[in-house]
C-alpha positions as CSV (number, residue, x, y, z in Angstrom):
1,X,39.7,-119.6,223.8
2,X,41.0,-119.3,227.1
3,X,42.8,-116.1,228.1
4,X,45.3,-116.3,231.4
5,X,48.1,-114.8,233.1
6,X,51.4,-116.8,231.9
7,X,54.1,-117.4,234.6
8,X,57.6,-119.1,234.4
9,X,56.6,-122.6,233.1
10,X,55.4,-121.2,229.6
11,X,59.0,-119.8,228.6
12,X,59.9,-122.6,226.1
13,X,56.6,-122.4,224.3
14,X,56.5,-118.6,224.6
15,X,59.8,-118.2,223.0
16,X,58.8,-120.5,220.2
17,X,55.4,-119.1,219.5
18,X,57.6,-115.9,219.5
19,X,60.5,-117.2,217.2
20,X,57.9,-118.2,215.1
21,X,56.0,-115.6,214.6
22,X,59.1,-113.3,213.8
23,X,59.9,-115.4,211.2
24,X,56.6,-115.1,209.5
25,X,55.9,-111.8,209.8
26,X,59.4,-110.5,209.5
27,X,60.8,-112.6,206.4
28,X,62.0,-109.7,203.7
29,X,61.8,-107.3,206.8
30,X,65.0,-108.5,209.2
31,X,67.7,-109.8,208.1
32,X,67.7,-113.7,207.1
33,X,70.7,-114.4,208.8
34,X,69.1,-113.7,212.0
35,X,65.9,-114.8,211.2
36,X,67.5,-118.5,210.4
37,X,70.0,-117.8,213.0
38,X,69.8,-119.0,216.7
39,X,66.5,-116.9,217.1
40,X,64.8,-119.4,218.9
41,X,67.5,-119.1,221.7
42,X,68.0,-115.6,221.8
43,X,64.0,-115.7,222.5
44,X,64.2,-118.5,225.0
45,X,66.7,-116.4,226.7
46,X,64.4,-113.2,226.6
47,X,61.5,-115.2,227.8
48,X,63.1,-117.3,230.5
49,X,64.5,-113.8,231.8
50,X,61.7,-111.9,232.1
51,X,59.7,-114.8,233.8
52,X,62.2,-115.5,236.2
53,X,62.7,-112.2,237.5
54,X,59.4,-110.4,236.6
55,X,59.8,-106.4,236.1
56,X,57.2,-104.8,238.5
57,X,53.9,-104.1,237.1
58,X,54.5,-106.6,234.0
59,X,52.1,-108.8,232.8
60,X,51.7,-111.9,230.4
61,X,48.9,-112.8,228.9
62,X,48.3,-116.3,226.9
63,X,45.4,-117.5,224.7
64,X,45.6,-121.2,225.2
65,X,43.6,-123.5,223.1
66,X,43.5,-127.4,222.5
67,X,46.3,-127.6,220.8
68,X,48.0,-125.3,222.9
69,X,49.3,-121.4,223.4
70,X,48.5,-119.7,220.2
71,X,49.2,-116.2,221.0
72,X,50.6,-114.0,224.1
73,X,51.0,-110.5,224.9
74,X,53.4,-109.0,227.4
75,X,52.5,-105.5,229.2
76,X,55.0,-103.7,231.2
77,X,55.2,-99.9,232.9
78,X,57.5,-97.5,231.7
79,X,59.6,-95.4,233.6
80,X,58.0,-92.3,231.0
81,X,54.6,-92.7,233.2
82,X,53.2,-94.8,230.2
83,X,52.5,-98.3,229.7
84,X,54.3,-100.8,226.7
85,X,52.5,-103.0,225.1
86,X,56.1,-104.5,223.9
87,X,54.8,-108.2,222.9
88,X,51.4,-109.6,220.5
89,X,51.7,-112.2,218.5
90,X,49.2,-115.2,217.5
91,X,50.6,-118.5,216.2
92,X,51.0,-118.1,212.0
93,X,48.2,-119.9,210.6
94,X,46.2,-118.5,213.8
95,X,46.0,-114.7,212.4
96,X,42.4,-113.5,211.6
97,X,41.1,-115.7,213.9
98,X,39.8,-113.1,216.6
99,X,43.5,-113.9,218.6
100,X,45.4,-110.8,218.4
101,X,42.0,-108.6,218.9
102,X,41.1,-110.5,222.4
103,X,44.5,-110.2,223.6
104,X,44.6,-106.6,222.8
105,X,41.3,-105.5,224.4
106,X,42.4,-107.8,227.5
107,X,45.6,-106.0,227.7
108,X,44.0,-102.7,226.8
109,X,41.3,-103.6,229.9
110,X,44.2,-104.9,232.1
111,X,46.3,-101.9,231.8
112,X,43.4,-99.3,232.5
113,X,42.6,-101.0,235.3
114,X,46.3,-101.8,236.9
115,X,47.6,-98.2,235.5
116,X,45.2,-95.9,235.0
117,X,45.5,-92.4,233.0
118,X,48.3,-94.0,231.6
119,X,48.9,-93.9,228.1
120,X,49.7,-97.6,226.6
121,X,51.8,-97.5,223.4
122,X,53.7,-99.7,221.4
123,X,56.6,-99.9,218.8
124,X,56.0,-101.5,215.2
125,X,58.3,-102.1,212.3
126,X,57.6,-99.4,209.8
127,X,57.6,-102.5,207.4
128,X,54.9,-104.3,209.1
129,X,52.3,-103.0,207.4
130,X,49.6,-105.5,208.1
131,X,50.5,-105.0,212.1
132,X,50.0,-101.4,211.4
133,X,46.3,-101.7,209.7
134,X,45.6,-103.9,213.0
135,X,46.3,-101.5,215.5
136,X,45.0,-98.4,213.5
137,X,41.7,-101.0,213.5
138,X,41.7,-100.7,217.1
139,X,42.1,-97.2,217.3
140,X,45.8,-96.5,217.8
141,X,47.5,-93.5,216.4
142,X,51.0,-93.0,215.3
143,X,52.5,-91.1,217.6
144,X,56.0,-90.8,217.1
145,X,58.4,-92.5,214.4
146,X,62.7,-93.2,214.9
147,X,65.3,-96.3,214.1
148,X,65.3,-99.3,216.3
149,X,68.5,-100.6,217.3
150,X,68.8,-104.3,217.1
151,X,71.9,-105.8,219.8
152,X,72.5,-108.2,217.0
153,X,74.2,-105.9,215.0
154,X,71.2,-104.2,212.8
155,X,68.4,-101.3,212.5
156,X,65.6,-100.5,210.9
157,X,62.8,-98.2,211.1
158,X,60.1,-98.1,213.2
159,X,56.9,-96.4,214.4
160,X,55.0,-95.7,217.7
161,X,51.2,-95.9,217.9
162,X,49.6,-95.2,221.0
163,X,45.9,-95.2,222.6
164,X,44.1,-92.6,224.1
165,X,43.5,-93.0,227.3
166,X,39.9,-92.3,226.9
167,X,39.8,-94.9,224.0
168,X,37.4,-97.8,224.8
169,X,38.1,-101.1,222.4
């Protein structure tokens, strides 16, 4: 299991590892309509966007097997003074395999490293509870909880789980 910086040419297979994994994890949570609605676009979009014209600081992470990219996570600086982890996902089917825990602790490294004494923190549906036992695993905290605005037309609840600074993982 490879882990490397992703650049432009891994948008498409970003945004479909992404669309993917929404619908997995988020079936019951966001509304079907835009769960079977032009997701994967709306992703490509996102991705395609960000890797074009990378935001200063960001960085995108990719586990790449055989068979291909089976999980990401995206990092970017805040204009707070704290570091997002905004992105981790590992292919469905993928989960448990030791995926989402090495990209975290790379990202967790990475950020220390590129952006030290800065906090890194992350937002989570309230309704993702499994997400939620994974980070508390890793020693994030909740830290604040409010309503997350979707553009598409919808909200839902949401926490915030952060890391100490002097949290090793």
């Amino acid at each position: 299991m490879e882990i490397r910086l992703g650049g432009r040419n891994d948008a498409a297979d970003i945004a479909a590892l992404h669309a993917e994994s929404w619908r997995t994890a988020y079936a019951g949570i966001m509304p079907a309509d835009f769960l079977d609605g032009p997701l994967l676009e709306d992703r490509l979009e996102l991705w395609a966007g960000r890797l074009d014209d990378p935001l200063p600081g960001a960085a995108l992470f990719v586990v790449e097997t055989a068979s291909g990219i089976d999980g990401f996570a995206y990092v970017v600086p805040r204009p707070d003074d704290r570091v997002l982890l905004d992105n981790l996902h590992a292919r469905p089917g993928r989960t448990g395999s030791g995926i989402g825990g090495r990209l975290l602790s790379h990202a967790l490294a990475w950020a220390a490293d590129e952006h030290p004494r800065k906090v890194v923190y992350l937002e989570v549906l309230r309704a993702n509870t499994r997400a939620i036992a994974f980070y508390e695993r890793y020693g994030a905290a909740r830290t604040d909880e409010r309503v997350c605005q979707f553009d598409q037309g919808f909200e839902l609840p949401e926490l915030e789980y952060s890391w100490p600074i002097t949290t090793p993982v």
